[in-house]
PAZAPA-4460 file (N, C-alpha, C; in steps of 0.05 Angstrom, whole numbers, plus 32768, in hexadecimal, padded with zeros to 4 digits):
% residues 198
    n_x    n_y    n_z   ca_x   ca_y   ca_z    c_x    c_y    c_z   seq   type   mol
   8DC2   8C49   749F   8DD4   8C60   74A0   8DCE   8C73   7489     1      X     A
   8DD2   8C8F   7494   8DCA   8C9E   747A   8DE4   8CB2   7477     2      X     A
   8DE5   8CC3   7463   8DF6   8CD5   7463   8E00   8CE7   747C     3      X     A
   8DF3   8CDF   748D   8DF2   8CF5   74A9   8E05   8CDC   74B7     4      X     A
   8E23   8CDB   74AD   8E34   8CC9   74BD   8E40   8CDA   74DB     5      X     A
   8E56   8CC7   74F4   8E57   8CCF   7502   8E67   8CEA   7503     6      X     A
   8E78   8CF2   74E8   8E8A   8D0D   74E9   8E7D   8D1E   74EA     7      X     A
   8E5F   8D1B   74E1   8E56   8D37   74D2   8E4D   8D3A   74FE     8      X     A
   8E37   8D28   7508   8E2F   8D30   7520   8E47   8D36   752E     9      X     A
   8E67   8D2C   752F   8E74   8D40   753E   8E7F   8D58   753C    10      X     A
   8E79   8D57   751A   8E80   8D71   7517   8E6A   8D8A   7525    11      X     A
   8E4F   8D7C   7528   8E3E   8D96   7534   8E44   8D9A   7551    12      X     A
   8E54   8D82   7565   8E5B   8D81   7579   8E6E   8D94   757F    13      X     A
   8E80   8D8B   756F   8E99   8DA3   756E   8E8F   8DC5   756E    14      X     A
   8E7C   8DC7   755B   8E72   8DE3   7554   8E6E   8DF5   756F    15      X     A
   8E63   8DDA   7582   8E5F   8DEC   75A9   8E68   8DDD   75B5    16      X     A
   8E89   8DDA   75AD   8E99   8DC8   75C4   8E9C   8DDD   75D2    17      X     A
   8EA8   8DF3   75DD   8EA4   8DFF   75F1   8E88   8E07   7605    18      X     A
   8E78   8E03   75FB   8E60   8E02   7606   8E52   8DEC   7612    19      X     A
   8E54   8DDD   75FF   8E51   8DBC   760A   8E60   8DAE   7624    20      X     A
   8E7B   8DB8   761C   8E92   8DB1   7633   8E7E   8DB3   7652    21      X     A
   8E79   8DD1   7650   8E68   8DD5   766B   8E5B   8DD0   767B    22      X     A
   8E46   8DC1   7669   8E32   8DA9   7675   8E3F   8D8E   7672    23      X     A
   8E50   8D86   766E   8E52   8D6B   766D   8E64   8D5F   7686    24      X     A
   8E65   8D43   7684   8E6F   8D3E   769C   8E84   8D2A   7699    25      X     A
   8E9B   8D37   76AC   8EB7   8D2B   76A8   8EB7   8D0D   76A7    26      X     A
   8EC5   8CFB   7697   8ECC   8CE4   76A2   8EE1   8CDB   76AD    27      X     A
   8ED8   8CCD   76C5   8EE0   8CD5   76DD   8EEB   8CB3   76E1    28      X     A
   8EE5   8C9F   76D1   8EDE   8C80   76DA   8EEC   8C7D   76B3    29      X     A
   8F06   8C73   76AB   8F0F   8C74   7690   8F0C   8C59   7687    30      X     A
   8F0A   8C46   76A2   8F10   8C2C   7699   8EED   8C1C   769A    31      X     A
   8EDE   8C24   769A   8EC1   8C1F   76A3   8EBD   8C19   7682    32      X     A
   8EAF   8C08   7673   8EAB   8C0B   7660   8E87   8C17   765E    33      X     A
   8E7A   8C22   7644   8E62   8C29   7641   8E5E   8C19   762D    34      X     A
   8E3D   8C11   7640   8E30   8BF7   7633   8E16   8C07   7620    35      X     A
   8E1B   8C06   7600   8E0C   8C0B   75F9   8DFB   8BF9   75EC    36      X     A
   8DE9   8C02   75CF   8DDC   8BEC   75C4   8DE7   8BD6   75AE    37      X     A
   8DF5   8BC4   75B9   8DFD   8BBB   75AB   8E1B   8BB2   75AE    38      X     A
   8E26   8BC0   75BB   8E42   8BC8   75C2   8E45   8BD8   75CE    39      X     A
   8E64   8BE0   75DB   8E73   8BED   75F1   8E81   8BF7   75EB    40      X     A
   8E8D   8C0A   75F6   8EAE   8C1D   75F4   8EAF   8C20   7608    41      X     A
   8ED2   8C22   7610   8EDE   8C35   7624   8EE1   8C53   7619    42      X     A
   8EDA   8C63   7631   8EDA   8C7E   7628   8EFC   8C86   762A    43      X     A
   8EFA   8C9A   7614   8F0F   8C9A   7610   8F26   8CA2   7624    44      X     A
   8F3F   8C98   7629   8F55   8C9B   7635   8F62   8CBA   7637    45      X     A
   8F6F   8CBE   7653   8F7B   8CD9   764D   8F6E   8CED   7669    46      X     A
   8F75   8D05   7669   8F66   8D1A   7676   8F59   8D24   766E    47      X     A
   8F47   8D30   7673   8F38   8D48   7666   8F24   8D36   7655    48      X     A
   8F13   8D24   765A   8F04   8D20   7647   8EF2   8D25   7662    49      X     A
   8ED2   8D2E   7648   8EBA   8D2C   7654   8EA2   8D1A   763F    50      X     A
   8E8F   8D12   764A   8E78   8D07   763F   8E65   8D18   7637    51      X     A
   8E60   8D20   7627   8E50   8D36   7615   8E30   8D2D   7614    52      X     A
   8E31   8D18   760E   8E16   8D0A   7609   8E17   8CE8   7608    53      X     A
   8DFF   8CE3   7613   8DF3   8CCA   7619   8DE0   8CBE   7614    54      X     A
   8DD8   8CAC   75F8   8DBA   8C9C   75FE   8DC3   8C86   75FA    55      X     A
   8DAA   8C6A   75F7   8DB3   8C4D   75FD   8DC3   8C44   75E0    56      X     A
   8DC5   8C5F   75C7   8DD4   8C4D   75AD   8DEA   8C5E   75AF    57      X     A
   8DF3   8C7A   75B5   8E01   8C8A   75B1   8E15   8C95   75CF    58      X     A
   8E2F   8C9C   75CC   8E3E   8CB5   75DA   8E50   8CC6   75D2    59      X     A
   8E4F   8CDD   75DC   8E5F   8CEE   75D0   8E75   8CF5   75E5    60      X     A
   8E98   8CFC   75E3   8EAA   8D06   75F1   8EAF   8D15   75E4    61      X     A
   8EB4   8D2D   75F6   8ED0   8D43   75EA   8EDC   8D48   7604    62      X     A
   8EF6   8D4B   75FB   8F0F   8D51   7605   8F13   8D6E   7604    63      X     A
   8F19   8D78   761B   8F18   8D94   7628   8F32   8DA0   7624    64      X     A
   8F38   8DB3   760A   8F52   8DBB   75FB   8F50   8DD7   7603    65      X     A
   8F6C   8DE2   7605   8F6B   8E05   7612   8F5F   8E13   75F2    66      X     A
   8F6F   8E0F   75D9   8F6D   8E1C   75CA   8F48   8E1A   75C2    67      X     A
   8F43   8E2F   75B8   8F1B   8E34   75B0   8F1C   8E2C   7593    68      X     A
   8F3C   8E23   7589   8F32   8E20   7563   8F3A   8DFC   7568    69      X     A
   8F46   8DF5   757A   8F4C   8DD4   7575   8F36   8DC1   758C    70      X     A
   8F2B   8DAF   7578   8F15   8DA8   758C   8F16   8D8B   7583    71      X     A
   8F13   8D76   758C   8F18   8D55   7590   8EFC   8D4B   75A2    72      X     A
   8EF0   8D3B   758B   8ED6   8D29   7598   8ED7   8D0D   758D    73      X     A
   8ECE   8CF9   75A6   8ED0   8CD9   7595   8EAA   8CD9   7599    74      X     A
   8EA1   8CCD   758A   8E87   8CC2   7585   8E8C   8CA4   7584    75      X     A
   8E71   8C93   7595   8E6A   8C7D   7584   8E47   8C7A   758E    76      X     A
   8E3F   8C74   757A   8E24   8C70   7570   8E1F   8C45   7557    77      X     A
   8E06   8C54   7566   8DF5   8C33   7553   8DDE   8C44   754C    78      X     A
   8DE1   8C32   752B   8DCB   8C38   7527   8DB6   8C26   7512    79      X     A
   8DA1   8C20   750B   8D96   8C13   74FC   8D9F   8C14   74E0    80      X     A
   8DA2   8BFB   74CB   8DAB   8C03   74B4   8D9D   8BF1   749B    81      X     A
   8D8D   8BF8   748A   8D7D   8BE9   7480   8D85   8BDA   7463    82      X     A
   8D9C   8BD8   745D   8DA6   8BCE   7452   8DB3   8BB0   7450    83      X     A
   8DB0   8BA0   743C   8DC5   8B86   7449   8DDD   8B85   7436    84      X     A
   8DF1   8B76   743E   8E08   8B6F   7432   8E11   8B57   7432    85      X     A
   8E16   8B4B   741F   8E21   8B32   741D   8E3B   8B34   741D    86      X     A
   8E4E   8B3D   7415   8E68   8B48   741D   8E72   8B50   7434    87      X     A
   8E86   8B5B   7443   8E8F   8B6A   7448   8E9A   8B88   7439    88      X     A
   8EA8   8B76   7422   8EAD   8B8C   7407   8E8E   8B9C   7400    89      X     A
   8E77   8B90   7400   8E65   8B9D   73F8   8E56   8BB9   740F    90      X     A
   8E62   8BAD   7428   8E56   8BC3   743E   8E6D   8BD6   743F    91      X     A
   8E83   8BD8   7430   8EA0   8BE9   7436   8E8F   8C00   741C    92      X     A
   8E8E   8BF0   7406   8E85   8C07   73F3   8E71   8C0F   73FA    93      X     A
   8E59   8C05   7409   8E3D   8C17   7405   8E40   8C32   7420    94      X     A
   8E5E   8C23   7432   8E64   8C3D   744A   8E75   8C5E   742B    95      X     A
   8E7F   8C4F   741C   8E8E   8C5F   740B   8E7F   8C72   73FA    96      X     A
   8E63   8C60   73FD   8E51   8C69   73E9   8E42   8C83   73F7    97      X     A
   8E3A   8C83   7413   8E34   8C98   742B   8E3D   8CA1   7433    98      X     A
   8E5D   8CA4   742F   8E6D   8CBF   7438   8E62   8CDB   742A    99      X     A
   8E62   8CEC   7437   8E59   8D06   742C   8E6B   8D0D   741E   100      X     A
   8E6A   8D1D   7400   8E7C   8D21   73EC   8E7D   8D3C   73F2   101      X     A
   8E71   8D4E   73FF   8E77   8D6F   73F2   8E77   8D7C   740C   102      X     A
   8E6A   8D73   7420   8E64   8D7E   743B   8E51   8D90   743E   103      X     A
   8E4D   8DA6   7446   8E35   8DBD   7444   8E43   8DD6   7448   104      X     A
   8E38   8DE8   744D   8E42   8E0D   7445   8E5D   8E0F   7454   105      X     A
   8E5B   8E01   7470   8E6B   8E07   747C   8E83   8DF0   7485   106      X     A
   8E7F   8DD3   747E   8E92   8DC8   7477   8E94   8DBA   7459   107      X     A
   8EAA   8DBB   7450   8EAF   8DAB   7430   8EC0   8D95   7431   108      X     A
   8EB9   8D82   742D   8EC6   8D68   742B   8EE9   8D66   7419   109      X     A
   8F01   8D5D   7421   8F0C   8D5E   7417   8F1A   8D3E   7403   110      X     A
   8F16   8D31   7416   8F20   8D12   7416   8F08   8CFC   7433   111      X     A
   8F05   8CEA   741F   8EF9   8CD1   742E   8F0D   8CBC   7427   112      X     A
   8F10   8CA2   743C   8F1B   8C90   7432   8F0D   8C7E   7445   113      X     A
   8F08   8C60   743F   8EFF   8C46   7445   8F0B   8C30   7442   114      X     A
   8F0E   8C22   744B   8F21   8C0E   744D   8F16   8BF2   745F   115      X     A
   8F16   8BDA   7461   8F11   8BC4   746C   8F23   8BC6   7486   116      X     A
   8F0E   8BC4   749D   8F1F   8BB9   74B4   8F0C   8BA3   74C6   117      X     A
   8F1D   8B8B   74BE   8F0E   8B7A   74CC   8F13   8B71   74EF   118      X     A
   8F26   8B7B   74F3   8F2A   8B82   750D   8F1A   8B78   7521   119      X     A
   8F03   8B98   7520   8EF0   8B91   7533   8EDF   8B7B   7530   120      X     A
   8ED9   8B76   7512   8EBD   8B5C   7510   8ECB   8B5E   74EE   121      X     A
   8EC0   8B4B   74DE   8EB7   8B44   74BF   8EA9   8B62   74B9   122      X     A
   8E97   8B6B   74BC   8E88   8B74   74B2   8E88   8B95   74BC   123      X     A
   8EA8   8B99   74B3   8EAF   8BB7   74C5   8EC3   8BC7   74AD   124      X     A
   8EC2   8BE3   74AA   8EDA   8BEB   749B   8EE0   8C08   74B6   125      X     A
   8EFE   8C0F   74A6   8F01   8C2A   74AF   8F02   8C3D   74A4   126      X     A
   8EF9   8C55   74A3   8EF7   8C72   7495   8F02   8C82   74A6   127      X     A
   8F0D   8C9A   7494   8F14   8CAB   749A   8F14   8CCA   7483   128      X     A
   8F0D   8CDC   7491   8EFE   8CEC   7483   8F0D   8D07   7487   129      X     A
   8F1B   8D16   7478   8F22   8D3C   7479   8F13   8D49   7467   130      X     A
   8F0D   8D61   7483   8EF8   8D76   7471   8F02   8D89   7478   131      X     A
   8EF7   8DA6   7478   8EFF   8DBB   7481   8EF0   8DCC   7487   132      X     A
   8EEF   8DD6   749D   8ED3   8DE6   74B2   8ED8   8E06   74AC   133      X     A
   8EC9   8E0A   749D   8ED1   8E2E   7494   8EB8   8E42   74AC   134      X     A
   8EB1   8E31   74BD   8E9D   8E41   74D4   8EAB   8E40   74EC   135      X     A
   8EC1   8E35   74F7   8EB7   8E2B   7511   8EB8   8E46   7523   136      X     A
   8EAF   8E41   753E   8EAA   8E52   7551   8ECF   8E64   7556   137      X     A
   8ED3   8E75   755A   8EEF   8E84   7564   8F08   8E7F   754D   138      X     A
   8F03   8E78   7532   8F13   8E74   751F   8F19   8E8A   750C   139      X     A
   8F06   8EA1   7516   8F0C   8EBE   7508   8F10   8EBB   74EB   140      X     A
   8EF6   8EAC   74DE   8EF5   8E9F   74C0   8F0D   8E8D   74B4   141      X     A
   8F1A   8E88   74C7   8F33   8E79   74BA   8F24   8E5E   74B6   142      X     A
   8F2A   8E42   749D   8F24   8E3F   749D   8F39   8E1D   74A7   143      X     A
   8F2C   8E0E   74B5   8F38   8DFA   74CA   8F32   8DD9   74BD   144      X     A
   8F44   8DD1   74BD   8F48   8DB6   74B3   8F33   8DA5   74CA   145      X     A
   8F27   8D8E   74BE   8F22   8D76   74D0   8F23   8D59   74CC   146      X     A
   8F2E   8D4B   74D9   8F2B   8D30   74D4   8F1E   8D1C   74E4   147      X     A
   8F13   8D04   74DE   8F0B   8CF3   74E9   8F0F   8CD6   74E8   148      X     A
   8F18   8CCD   74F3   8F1E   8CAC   74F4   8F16   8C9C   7505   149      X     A
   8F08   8C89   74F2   8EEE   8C77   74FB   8EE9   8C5F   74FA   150      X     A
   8EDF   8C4E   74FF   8ECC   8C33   74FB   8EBE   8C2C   74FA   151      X     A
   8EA9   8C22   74E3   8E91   8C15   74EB   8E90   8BFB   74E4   152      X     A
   8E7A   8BF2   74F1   8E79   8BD9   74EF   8E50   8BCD   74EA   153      X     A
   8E45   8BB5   74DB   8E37   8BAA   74E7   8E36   8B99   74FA   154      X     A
   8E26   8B96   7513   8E21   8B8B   7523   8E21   8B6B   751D   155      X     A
   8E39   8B5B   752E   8E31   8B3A   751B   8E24   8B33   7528   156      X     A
   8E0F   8B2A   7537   8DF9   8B21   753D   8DE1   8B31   752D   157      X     A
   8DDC   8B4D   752C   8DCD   8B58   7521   8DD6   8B74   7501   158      X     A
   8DD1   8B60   74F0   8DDF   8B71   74D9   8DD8   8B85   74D7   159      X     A
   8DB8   8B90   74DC   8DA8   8BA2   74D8   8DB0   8BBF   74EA   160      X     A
   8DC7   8BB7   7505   8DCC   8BC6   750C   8DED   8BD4   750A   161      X     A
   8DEF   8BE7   7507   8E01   8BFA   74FB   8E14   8C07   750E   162      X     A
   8E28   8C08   7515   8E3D   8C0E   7532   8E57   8C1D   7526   163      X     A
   8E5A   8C37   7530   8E6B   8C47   7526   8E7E   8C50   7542   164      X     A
   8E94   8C50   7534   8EA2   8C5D   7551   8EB7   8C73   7543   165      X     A
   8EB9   8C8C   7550   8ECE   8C92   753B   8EDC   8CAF   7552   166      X     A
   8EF3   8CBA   7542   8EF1   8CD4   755B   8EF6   8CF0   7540   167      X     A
   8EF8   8D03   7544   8EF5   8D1E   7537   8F0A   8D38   7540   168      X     A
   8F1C   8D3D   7534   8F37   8D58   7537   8F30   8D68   7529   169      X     A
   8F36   8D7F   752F   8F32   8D90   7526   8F45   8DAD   7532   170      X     A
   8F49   8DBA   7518   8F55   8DCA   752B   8F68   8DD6   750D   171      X     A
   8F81   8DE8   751B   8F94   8DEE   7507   8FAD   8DDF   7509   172      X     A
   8FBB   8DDC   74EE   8FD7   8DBF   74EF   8FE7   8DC3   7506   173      X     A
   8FEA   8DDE   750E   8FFB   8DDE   7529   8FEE   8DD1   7540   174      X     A
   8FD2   8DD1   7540   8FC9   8DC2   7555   8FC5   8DA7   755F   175      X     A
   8FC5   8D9D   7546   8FBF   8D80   753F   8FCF   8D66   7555   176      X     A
   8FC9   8D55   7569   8FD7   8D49   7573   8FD2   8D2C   7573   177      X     A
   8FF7   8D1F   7578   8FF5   8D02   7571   8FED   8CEE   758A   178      X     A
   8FEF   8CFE   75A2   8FDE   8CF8   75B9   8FC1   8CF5   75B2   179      X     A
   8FB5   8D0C   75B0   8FA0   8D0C   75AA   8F94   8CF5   759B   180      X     A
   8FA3   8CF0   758B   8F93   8CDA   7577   8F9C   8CC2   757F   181      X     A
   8FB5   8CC2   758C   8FB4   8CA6   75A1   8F9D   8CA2   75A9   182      X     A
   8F93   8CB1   75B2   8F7F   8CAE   75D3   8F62   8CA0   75BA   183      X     A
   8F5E   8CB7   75A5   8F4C   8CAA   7591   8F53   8C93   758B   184      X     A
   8F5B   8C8F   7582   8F62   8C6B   757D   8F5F   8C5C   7582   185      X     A
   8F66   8C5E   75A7   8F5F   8C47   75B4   8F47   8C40   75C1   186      X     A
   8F3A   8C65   75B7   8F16   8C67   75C4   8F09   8C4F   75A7   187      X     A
   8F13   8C55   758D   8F09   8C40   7578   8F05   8C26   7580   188      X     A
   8F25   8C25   7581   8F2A   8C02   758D   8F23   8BF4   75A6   189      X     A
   8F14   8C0B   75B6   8F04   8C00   75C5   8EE7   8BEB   75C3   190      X     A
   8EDE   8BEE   75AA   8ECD   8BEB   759E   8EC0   8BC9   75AA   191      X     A
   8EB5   8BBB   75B2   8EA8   8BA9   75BA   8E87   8BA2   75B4   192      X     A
   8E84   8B8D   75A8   8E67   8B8E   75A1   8E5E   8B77   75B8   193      X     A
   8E43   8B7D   75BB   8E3E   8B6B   75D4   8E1F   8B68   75C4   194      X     A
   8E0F   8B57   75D3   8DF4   8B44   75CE   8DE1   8B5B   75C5   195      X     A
   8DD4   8B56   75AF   8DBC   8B68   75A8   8DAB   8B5A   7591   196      X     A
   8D93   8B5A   759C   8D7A   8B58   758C   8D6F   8B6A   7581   197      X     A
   8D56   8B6F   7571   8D46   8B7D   7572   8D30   8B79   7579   198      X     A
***
């Protein structure tokens, strides 16, 4: 895992959630789970979600919102991670240690936090991350809060591999919803690791 965690790629998702929306394709089947590498999710619960993108480690949803400044994506991805840990405590700090501290021109980091959740496996914490998007598309320079709440985990059969699930709000405080992040939640806690080698 490198500094390029999963907020920063939804944040570029978000950047052409209306555009993206277009091509993508509704999910249509909520209870089907997706078998990726390593593990599975149910896509997330609710109306209005679509599948954005698809390969055998990664998917992307967004949820189809009227307003052009409030935009909601869950991600989960695997990925290779070349590090080991004898801890759990030791893989919580080195995720603490790869959170991005400052963001780039157009988002700035406000707050990270990490925390142990053994939940899904031993070898898992949860993050959660606010920044603030001073670009996005139809925001007339205003500048828009975001948050993300997440989980990763290593893979316990395979440590070397790296499994993030997390979802992404955004938007202004009036928009912000506790539905919404229901539906995120339980796209997290969907989380299932299944048989993988390399």
């Amino acid at each position: 895992m490198t500094r390029i965690l999963p907020w920063v790629l939804a944040l570029g998702m978000l950047a052409g959630n209306a555009c993206a929306q277009l091509r993508a394709t509704p999910v249509t089947v909520p209870n089907i789970a997706y078998e990726l590498e390593g593990y599975s999710v149910l896509p997330p619960q609710g109306q209005d979600w679509f599948e954005l993108k698809r390969d055998p480690q990664s998917v992307f949803f967004g949820k189809k919102i009227a307003s052009r400044t409030h935009a909601f994506i869950a991600t989960a991805m695997s990925a290779p991670i070349s590090g080991k840990f004898e801890t759990p405590e030791a893989f919580r700090d080195y995720i603490s240690s790869v959170l991005p501290l400052r963001g780039d021109g157009r988002h700035r980091v406000i707050e990270n936090q990490v925390e142990m959740d053994n939940t899904p496996g031993r070898f898992c914490v949860k993050y959660h991350t606010k920044i603030e998007d001073r670009g996005a598309p139809y925001a007339q320079g205003i500048t828009l809060p975001a948050e993300t709440f997440g989980v990763t985990c290593l893979h316990p059969e395979n440590p070397q591999l790296n499994i993030s699930v997390s979802y992404t709000e955004r938007g202004n405080p009036a928009e912000t919803s506790s539905e919404l992040r229901a539906e995120g939640e339980r796209f997290v806690r969907s989380l299932k690791f299944t048989s993988f080698r390399p």
